[in-house]
C-alpha positions as CSV (number, residue, x, y, z in Angstrom):
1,X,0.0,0.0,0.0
2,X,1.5,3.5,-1.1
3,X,2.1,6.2,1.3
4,X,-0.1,9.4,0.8
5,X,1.6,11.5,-1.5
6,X,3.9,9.0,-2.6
7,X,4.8,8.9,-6.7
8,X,6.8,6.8,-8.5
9,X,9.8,7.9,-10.6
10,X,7.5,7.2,-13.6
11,X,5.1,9.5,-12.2
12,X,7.1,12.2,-11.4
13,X,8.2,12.1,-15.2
14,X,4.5,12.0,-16.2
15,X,4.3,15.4,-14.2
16,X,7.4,16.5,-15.7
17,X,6.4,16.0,-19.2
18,X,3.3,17.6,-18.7
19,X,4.5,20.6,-17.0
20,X,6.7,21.0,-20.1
21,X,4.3,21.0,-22.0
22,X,2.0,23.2,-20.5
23,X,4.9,26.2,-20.9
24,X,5.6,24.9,-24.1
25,X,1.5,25.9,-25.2
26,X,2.3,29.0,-23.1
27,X,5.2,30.1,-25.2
28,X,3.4,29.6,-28.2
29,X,0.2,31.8,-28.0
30,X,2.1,34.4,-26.5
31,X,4.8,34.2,-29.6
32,X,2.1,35.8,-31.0
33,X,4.0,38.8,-33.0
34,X,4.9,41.0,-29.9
35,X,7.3,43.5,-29.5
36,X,10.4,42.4,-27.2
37,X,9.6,46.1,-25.3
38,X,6.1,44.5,-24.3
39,X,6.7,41.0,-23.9
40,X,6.5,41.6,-20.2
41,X,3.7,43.4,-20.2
42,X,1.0,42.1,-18.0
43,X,-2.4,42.7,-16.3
44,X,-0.2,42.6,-12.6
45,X,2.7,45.2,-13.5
46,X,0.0,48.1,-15.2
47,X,0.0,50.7,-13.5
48,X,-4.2,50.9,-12.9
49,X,-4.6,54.6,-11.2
50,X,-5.7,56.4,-14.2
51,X,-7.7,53.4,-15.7
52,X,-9.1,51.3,-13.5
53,X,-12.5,50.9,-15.8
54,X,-10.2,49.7,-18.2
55,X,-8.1,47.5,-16.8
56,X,-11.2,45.5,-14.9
57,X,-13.1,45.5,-18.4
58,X,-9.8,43.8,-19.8
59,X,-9.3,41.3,-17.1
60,X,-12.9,40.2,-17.3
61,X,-12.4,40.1,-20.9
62,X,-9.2,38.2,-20.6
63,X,-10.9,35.4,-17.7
64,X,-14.3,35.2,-19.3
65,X,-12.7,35.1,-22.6
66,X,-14.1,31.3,-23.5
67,X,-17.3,32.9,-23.7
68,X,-16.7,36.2,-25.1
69,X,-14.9,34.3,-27.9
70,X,-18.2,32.2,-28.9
71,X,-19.8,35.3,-29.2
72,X,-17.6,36.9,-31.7
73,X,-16.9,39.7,-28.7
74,X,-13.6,41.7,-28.6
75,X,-12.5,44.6,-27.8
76,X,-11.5,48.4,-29.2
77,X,-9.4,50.7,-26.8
78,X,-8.8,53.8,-28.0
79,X,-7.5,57.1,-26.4
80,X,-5.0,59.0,-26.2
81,X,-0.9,58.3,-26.6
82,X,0.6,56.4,-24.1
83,X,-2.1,55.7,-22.0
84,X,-1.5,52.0,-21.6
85,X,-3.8,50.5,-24.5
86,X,-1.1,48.4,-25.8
87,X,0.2,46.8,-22.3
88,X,-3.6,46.1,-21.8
89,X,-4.1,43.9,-25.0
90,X,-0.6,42.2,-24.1
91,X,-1.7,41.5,-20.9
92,X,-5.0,40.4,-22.6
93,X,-2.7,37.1,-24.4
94,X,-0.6,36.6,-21.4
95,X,-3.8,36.1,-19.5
96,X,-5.6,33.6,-22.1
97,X,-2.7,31.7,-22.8
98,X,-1.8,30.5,-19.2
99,X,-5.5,30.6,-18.5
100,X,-6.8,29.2,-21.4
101,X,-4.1,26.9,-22.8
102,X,-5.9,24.0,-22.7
103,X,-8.9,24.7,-24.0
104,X,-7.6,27.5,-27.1
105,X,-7.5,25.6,-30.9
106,X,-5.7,27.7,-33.0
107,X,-3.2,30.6,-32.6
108,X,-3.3,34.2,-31.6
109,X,-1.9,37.1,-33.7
110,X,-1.0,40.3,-32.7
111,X,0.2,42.5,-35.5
112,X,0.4,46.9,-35.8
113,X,-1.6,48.3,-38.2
114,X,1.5,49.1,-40.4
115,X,2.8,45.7,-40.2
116,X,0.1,44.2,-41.0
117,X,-0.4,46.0,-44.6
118,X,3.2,45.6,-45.3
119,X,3.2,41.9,-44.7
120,X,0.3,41.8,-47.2
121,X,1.6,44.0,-49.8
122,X,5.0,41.9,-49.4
123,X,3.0,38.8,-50.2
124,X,1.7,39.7,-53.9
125,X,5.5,40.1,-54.5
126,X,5.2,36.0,-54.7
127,X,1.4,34.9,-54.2
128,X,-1.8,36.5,-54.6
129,X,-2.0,37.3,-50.9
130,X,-4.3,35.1,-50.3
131,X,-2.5,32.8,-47.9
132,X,-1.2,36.0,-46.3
133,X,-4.8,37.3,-45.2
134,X,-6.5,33.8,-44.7
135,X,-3.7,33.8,-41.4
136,X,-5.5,37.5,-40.0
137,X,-9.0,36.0,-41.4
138,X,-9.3,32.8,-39.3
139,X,-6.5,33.0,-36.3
140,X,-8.4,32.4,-32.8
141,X,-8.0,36.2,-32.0
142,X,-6.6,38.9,-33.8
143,X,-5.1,41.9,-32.4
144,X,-4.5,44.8,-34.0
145,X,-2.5,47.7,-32.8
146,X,-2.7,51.2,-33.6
147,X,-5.6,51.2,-35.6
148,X,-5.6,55.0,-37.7
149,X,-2.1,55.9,-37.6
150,X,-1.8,54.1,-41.3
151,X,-2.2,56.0,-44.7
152,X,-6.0,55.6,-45.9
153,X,-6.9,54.5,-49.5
154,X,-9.5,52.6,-51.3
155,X,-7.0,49.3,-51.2
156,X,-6.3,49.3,-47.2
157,X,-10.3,50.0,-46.7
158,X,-10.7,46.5,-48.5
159,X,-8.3,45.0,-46.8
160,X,-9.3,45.7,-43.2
161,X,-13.1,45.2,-44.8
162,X,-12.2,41.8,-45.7
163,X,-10.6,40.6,-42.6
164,X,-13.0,42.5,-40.4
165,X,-15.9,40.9,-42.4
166,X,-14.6,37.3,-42.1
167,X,-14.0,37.2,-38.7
168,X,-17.8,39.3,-38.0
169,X,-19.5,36.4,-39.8
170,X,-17.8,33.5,-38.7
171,X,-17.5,34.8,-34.8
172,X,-13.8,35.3,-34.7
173,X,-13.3,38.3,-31.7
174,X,-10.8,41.0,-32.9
175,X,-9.3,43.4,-30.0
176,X,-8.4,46.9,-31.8
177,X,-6.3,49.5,-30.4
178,X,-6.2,53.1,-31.7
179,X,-5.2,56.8,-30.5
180,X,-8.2,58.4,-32.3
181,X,-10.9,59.2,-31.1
182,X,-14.5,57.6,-32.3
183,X,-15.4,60.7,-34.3
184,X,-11.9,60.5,-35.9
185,X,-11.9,56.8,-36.6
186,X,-15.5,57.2,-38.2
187,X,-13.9,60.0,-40.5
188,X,-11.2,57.8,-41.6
189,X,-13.0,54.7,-42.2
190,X,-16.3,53.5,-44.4
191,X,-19.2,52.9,-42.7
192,X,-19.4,48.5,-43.7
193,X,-16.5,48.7,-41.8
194,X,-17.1,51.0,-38.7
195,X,-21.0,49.0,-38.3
196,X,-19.1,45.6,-38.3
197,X,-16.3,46.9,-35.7
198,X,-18.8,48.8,-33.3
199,X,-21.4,45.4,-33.1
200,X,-18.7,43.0,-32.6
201,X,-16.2,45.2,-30.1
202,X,-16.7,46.8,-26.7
203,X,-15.5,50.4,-26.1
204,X,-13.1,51.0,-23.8
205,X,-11.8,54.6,-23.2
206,X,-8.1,54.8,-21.7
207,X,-7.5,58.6,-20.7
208,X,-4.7,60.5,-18.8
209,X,-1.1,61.6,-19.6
210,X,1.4,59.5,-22.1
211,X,3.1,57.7,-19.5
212,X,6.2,57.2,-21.6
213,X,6.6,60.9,-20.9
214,X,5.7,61.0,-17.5
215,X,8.4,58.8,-16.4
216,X,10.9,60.0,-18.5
217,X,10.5,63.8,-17.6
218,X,12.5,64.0,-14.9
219,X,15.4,62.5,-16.4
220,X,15.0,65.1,-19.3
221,X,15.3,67.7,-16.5
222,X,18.3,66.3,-15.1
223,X,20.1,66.2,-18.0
224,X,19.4,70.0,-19.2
């Protein structure tokens, strides 16, 4: 008869194995397209004070996100410059993938706005595309960062139309952040687009000073 807590060497491998594993899943939705600057970026090490709507709305997102995702829900964030909407939709992906490793088919992208179009443009060098946009199209979520900053024509409008659409009709949640505001993102995009975006995404609002600045300041100071 084994002793309580007792495992054999062959369990304790078992363990092992699995364990591995687990980080191994880990690793892989959160090697997701992030920036090496944000790769630490979580929902424990924001700094809240300014955003505390925010932040709870993403962390419920982020546990709850089983169920938002069989909805089609995601997320747009928009305000102003360095107010924390990119460490929030990081911390979203570090949340789901040690959360949600298990239970997540598929993979996660996270891709800036400019990126994104250049990686497609790149693509009709050599394919039609096609490939290219089917990975934004049907990825378990899609994240796309800085929304607006990119240079609008008819071509990007059916691009983001395209990807947008796929993913509206066939329940795929998209997270969006941008540093417009709602009035400026309707200005700079059609309205197919804007109606698919506004059903499928919750608004959140992240206000207050561009942190990069803020902590940075005094050191500016010091050195004049």
């Amino acid at each position: 008869m084994r002793e309580p807590g007792y495992q054999s060497n062959w369990e304790k491998e078992e363990l092992k194995e699995k364990g591995i594993k687990l980080k191994e899943r880990i690793q892989e939705l959160k090697d997701c397209g992030i920036g090496i600057r944000f790769k630490n970026k979580t929902f424990s090490n924001f700094d809240k004070t300014q955003n505390t709507e925010a932040f709870n709305i993403c962390k419920e997102y982020a546990k709850n996100f089983l169920q938002h995702s069989k909805e089609g829900k995601g997320l747009f964030l928009y305000g102003n410059v360095g107010t924390g909407k990119t460490h929030l939709a990081v911390a979203i992906v570090d949340y789901i993938a040690r959360l949600h490793k298990n239970e997540i088919n598929g993979s996660i992208r996270f891709i800036t706005v400019t990126e994104l179009l250049q990686t497609i443009k790149d693509s009709f060098k050599y394919t039609d595309g096609k490939n290219v946009i089917d990975r934004f199209k049907k990825c378990r979520l899609l994240i796309i960062d800085d929304m607006g900053t990119n240079k609008v024509t008819d071509w990007t409008q059916e691009v983001f139309y395209s990807i947008i659409n796929y993913r509206y009709e066939n329940l795929l949640p998209t997270i969006i952040t941008t540093n417009l505001t709602i009035d400026e993102f309707k200005k700079v995009n059609d309205e197919r687009l804007m109606s698919r975006i506004f059903e499928m995404c919750k608004g959140v609002k992240l206000s207050g000073e561009d942190h990069r600045i803020k902590i940075n300041n005094a050191e500016f100071i010091k050195s004049k």
